[in-house]
N, C-alpha and C positions, 0 to 999 in steps of 0.2 A: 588397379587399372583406373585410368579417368571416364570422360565421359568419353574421348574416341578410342578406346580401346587401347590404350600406350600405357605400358608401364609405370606407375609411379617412382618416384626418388626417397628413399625415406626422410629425405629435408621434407621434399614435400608433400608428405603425407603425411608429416608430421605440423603443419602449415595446415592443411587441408582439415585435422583435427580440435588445433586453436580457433579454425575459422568458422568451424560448425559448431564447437563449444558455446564462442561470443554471439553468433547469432541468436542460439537459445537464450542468450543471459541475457541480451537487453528485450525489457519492459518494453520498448515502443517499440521494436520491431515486427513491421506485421509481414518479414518474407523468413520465418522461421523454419529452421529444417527440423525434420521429424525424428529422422534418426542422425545419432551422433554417435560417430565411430571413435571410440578407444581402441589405448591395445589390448585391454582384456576383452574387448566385446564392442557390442551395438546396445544401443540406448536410447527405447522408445518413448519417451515420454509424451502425454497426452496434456501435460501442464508447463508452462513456465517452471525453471529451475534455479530462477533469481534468487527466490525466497528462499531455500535452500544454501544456497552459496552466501548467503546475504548471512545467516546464522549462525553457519559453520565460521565465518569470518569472524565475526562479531566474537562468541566464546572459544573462537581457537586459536583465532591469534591475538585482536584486540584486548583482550581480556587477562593474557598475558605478556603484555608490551613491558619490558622494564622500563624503570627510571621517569616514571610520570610526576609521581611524591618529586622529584629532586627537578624537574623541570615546572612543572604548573601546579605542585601541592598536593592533588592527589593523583590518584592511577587514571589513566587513559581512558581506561573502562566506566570507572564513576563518571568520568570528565562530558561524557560522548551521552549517556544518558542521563544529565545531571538537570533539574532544571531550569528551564532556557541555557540549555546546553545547545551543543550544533545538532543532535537527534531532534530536538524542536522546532527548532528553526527548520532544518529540512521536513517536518510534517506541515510547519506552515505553507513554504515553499509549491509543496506537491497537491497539499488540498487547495488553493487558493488558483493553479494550474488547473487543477481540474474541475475546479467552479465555473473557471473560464472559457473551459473543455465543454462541459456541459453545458454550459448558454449557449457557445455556438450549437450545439446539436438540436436545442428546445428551439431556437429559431429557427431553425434551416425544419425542420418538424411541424413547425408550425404552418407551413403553408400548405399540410398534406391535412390540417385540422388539428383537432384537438381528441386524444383520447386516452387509455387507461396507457400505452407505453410514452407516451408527452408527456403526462401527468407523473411517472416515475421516475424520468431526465430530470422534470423540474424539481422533486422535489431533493437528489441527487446533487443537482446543482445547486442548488439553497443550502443544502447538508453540508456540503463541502462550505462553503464561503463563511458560515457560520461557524465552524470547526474553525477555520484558520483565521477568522478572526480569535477566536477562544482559546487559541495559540499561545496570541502574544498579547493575551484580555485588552482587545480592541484597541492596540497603538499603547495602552499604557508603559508598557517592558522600553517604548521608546521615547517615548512622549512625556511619561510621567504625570498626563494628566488621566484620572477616573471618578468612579462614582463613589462616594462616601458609602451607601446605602449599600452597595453592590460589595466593597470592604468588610463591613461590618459583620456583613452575613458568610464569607466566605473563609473558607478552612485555611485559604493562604493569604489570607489579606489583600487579594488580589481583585480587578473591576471583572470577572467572567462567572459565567454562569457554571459549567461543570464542576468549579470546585466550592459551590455552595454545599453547606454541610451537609443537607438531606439528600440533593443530588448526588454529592459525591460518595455516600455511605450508601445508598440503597439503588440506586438509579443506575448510574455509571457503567461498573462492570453487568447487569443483565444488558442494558443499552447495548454495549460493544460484544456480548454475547449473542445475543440474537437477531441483530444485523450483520454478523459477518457469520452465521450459520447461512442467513439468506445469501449474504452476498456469496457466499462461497462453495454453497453445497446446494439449498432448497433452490432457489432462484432457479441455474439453468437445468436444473434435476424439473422440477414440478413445471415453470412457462418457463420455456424454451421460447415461445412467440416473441417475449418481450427483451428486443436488445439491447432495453436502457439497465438491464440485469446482468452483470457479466457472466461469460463464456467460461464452462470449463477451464480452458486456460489460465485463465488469472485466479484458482481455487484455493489457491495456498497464499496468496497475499493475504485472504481472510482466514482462513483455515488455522493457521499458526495462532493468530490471535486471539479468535473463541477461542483455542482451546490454552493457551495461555491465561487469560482470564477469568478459565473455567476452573483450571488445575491453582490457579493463586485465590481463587474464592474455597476451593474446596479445601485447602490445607489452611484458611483462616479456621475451619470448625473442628480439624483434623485436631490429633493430640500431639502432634508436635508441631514443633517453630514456623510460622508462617512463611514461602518461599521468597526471598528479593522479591520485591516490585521494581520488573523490569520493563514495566510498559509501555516507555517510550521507546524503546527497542523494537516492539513489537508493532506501535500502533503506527510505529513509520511504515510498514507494510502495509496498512490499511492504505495513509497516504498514496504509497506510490503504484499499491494498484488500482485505484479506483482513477487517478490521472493517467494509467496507462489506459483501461477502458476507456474512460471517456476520449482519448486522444486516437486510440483506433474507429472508434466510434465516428468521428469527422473523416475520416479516407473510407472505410465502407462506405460512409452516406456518398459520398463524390465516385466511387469505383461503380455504385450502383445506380448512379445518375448517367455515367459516360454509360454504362449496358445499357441504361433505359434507349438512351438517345440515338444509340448501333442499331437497337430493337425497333 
């Protein structure tokens, strides 16, 4: 039945399942339905199911694309997480969106003052802008100009800071560990007050990736073969959920400015 009580068609209610599907799958959507009707059932999710889909894509089909060797030299798979591959590119993309994301928030914030959730937009926003500069180590991948200093000390010969030797050997994976346990679990578990922390919702953009980084540190000390480093796989989810936060984050502030304004 629809919403006037008629009979559905199984075109479309088969229509009416694709269209609750896509709702949950896209990140920016903030008129998300709750429950999604299958044929075997209903399905409540209380999170985005991007991350999911995003995964199962990646190592189910990607992963097995024939003929990549014989069109671009290697597999699809290598190609998509390779470095400055299109996975990196799209993490630049999505932090540098949502550095953008978040300055609009820290200024439209700022006129309510200054205090402990402005202070976690901003530094949010800084994190992000920083990141995706470290991307593409600050225009160099296009520009080809950098810093000798910055070369010399880095694992990849590259002008960015994350892959300095010390950073990148002891730093790095806690860093992406324990920021995306906040962002993903403690945040709206412990302050819920503070909005510049996402929302249940978005738990598995991070969540995937602690524990990705958790389980590829733990089988460095393990007694067998260290797993793929697949991180740019993973740290694209960081990406695109923290520019989806931050991007609903500017429609709450305007949805809760028109209430004010009714009020």
């Amino acid at each position: 039945m629809d919403g006037y009580g008629k009979r559905q068609t199984p075109t479309a209610i088969k229509s009416n399942i694709v269209n609750q599907f896509l709702l949950n799958l896209n990140p920016f959507n903030n008129q998300r339905v709750n429950t999604i009707r299958t044929p075997w059932g209903t399905i409540n999710p209380d999170v985005d199911i991007f991350p999911v889909v995003y995964i199962l894509f990646i190592y189910g089909i990607v992963y097995i694309l024939p003929y990549g060797k014989e069109v671009i030299g290697i597999s699809w798979f290598d190609w998509l997480r390779s470095e400055d591959g299109p996975l990196e590119w799209i993490q630049f993309i999505f932090f540098l969106m949502a550095s953008i994301f978040s300055s609009l928030v820290v200024w439209k914030k700022s006129k309510r003052g200054v205090n402990t959730n402005w202070i976690i937009w901003l530094i949010i926003a800084l994190l992000c802008f920083f990141i995706a500069g470290e991307e593409i180590s600050w225009g160099e991948r296009i520009t080809g100009i950098g810093f000798d200093l910055l070369r010399d000390a880095n694992k990849q010969g590259e002008s960015n800071i994350h892959n300095l030797r010390f950073f990148h050997l002891y730093l790095l994976d806690p860093a992406f560990e324990i920021s995306c346990l906040i962002l993903g679990w403690i945040g709206w578990k412990a302050w819920p007050r503070f909005d510049a922390l996402p929302t249940k919702r978005y738990s598995l953009y991070f969540l995937f990736v602690a524990f990705f980084f958790l389980y590829f540190d733990i089988s460095y000390a393990s007694t067998i073969k260290q797993i793929r480093n697949d991180q740019e796989i993973f740290e694209t989810l960081m990406a695109i959920g923290l520019c989806a936060h931050s991007f609903q984050a500017i429609f709450e502030s305007q949805r809760n400015k028109k209430q004010f304004r009714k009020e």
